[in-house]
Wavefront OBJ file of the C-alpha trace (Angstrom):
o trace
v 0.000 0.000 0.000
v 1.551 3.147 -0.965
v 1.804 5.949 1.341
v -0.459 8.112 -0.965
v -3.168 6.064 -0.761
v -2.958 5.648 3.241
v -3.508 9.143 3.082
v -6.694 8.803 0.941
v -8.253 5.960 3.051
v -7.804 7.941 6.411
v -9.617 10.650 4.795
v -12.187 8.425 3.378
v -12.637 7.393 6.788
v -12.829 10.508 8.788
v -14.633 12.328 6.836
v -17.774 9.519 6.544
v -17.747 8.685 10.081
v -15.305 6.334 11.201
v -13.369 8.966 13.072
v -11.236 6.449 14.942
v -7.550 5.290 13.340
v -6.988 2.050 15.722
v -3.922 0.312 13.746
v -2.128 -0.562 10.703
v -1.406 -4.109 10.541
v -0.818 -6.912 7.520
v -1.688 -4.016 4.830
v -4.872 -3.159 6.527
v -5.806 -0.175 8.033
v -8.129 -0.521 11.297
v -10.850 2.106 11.994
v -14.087 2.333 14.296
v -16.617 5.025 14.847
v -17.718 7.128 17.797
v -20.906 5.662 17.272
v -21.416 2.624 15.966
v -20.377 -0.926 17.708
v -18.000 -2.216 15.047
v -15.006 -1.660 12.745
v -13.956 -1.556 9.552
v -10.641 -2.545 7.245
v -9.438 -0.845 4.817
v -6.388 -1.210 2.516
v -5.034 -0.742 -1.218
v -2.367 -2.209 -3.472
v -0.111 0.150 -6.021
v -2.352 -1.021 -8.740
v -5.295 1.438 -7.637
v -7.384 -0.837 -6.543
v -9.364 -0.349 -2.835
v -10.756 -3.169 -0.224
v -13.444 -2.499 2.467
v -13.733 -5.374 5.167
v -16.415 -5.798 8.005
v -17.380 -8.570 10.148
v -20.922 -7.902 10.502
v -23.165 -10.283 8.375
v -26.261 -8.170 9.349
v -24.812 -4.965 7.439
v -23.069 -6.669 4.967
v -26.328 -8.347 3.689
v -27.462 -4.757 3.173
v -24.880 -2.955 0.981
v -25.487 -2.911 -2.545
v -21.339 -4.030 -3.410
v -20.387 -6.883 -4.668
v -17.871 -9.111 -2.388
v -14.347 -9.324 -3.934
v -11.344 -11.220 -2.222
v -8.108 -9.148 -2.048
v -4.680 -10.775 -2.780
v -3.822 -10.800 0.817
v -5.894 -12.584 4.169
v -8.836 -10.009 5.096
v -8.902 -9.186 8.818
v -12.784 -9.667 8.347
v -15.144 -12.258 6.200
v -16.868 -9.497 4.170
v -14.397 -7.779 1.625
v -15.624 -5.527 -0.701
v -13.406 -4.189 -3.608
v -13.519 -0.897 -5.456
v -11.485 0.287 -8.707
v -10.582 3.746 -7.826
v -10.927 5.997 -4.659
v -14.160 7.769 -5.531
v -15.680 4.614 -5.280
v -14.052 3.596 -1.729
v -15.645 6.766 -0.781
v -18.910 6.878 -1.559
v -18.585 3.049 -0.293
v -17.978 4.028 3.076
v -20.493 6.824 3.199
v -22.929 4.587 2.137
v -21.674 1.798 4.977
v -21.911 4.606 7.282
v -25.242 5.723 6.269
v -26.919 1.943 6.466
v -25.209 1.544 9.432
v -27.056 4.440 10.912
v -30.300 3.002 10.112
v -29.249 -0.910 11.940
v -27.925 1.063 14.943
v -30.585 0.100 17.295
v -29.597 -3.687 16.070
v -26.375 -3.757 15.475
v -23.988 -5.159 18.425
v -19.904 -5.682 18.296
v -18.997 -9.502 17.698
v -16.546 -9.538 20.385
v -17.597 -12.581 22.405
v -16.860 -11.381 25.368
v -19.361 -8.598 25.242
v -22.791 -9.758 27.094
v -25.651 -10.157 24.906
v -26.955 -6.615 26.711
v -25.168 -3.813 25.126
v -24.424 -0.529 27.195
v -26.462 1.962 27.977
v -25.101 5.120 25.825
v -24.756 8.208 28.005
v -26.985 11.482 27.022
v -24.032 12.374 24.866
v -23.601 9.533 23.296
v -27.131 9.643 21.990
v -26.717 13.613 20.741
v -24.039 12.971 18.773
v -25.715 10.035 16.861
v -27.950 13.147 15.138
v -24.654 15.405 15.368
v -22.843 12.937 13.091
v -25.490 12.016 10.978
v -25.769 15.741 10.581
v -22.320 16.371 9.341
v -22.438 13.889 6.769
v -25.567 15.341 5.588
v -23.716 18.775 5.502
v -21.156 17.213 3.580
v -23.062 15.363 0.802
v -25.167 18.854 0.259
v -21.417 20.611 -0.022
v -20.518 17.913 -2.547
v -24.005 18.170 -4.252
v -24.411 21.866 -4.782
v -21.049 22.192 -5.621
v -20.422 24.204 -2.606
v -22.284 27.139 -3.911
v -25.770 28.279 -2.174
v -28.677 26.883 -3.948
v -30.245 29.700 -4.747
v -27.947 32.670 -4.576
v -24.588 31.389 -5.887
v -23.206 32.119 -2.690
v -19.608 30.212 -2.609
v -18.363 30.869 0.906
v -18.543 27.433 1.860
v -17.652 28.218 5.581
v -21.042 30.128 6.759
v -23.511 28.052 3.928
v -25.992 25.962 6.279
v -27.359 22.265 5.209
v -31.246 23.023 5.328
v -33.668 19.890 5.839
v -36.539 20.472 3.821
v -38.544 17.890 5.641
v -36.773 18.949 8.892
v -34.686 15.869 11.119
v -37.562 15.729 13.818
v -40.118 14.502 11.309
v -38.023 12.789 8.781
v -37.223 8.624 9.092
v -33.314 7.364 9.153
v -33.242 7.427 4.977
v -35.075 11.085 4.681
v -32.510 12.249 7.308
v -29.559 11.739 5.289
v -30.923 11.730 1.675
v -29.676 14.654 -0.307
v -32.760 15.451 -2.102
v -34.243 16.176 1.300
v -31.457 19.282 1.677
v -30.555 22.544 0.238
v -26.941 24.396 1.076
v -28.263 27.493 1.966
v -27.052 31.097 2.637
v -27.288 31.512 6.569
v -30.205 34.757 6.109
v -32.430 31.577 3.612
v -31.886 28.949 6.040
v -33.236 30.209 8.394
v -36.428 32.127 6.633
v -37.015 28.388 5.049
v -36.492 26.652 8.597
v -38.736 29.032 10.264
v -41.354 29.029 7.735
v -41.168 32.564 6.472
v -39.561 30.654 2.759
v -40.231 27.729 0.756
v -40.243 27.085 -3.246
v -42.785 25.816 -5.799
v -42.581 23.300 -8.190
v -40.418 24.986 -10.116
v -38.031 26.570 -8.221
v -39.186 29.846 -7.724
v -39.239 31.218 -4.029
v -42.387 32.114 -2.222
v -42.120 34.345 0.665
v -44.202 34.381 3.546
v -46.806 37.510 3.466
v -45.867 37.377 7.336
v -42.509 39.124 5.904
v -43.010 43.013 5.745
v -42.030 45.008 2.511
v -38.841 46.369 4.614
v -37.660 43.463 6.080
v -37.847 42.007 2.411
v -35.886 44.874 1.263
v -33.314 44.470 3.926
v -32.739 40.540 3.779
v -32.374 40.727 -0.317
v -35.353 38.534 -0.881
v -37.349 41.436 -2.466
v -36.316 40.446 -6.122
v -37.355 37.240 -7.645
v -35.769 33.825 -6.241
v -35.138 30.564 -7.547
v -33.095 27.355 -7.229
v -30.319 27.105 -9.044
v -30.413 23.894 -11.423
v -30.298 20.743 -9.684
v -34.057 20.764 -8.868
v -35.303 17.315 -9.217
v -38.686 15.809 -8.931
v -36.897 14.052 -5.322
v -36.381 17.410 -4.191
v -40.117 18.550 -5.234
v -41.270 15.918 -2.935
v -40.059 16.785 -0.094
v -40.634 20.571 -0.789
v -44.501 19.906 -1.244
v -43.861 18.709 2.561
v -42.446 21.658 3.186
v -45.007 24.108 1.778
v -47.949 21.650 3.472
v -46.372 21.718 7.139
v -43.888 24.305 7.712
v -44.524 27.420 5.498
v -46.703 30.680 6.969
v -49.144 31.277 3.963
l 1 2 3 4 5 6 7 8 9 10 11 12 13 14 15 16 17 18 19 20 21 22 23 24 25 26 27 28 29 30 31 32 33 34 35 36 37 38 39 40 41 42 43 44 45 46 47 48 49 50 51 52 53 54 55 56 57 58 59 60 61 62 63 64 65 66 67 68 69 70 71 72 73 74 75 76 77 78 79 80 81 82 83 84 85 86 87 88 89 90 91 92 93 94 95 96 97 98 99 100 101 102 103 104 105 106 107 108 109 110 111 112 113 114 115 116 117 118 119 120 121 122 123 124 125 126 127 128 129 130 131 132 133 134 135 136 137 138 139 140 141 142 143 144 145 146 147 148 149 150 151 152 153 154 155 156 157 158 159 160 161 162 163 164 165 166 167 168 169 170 171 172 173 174 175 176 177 178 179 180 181 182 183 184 185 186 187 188 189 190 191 192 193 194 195 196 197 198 199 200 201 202 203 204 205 206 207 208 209 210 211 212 213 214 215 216 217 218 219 220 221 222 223 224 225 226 227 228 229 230 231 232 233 234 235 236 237 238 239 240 241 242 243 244 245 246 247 248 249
């Protein structure tokens, strides 16, 4: 494994999740979450090639990647191989992401652990939505090309990952779907999570009559709105949602 593509795979892994380096050890590349009760392999060889390996039978049953031996023992009985590093990537975002949804079933195969797992503290369980949040954040950033949706803004520091259907009502898949966000300048995101802004079907911005002529004039939202490109019929969806149960007519 070349020293390059360490570098890729710890990124890979912090930045979906598995925020935990443990060890490197027979050209594998040990890593476990804050979160979830198990680990995950990873390794490469010069050729370009990238391996995922788990031990849990219960998630591996649910990713959509087909199992692939790599030329050296796996630490784990589910390897999964990818041809370049975009697809490791996306692989372990979407590992993370079913993961997410088994957490209330999944349990670490140590056998030494009783068959009752821990109780997690209160902030344990806040930073379940916490992480779930920043990889939401970070597949809008990807999707919108870091740019606000609507304004072009590209000052990715201060853009905010809206909900459309907001966390507290959405199910573990609406939660992290992307089609269920928009990056949003911070002044939109929070006219659209209070109500005061949503969009029709085709884009276009309606504003709250709650939101005076001034006020209009002072946020910028006094001249014609829309979503920039990107708007699928996923996203319209969600954003009838949004107009039914969130937006002041």
């Amino acid at each position: 494994m070349l020293p390059s593509q360490k570098t890729l795979i710890d990124k890979a892994a912090s930045d979906n999740g598995f925020d935990r380096r443990l060890e490197e050890s027979h050209s594998w590349i040990r890593f476990k979450s804050s979160i979830l009760p198990f680990e995950v392999w990873m390794s490469a060889i010069p050729s370009g090639n990238f391996f995922l390996a788990i031990a849990s039978e219960e998630l591996a049953n649910t990713l959509p990647f087909t199992p692939s031996a790599p030329p050296f023992p796996p630490p784990a009985p589910f390897v999964f191989r990818f041809n370049t590093y975009e697809e490791l990537y996306r692989g372990v975002r979407e590992l993370f992401e079913r993961a997410l949804g088994l957490l209330p079933s999944l349990r670490s195969p140590r056998p030494e652990q009783s068959a009752s797992p821990p109780q997690r503290t209160e902030g344990e369980r806040s930073f379940v939505p916490r992480q779930g949040q920043d990889l939401f954040r970070n597949k809008l950033i990807e999707y919108w090309e870091g740019r606000c949706a609507v304004t072009g803004l590209d000052l990715v520091e201060v853009l905010r990952a809206s909900h459309i259907k907001p966390w507290a009502h959405a199910d573990d898949h609406e939660r992290l779907d992307v089609y269920n966000g928009l990056l949003l300048a911070p002044h939109l995101d929070t006219l659209f999570d209070r109500g005061f802004l949503s969009f029709d079907e085709e884009g276009l911005a309606i504003i709250s009559p709650l939101v005076s002529a001034e006020a209009r004039s002072i946020l910028g939202i006094d001249k014609p709105l829309k979503i920039r490109g990107k708007y699928t019929e996923e996203h319209k969806k969600y954003m009838a949602w949004h107009r039914a149960n969130v937006f002041r007519p």
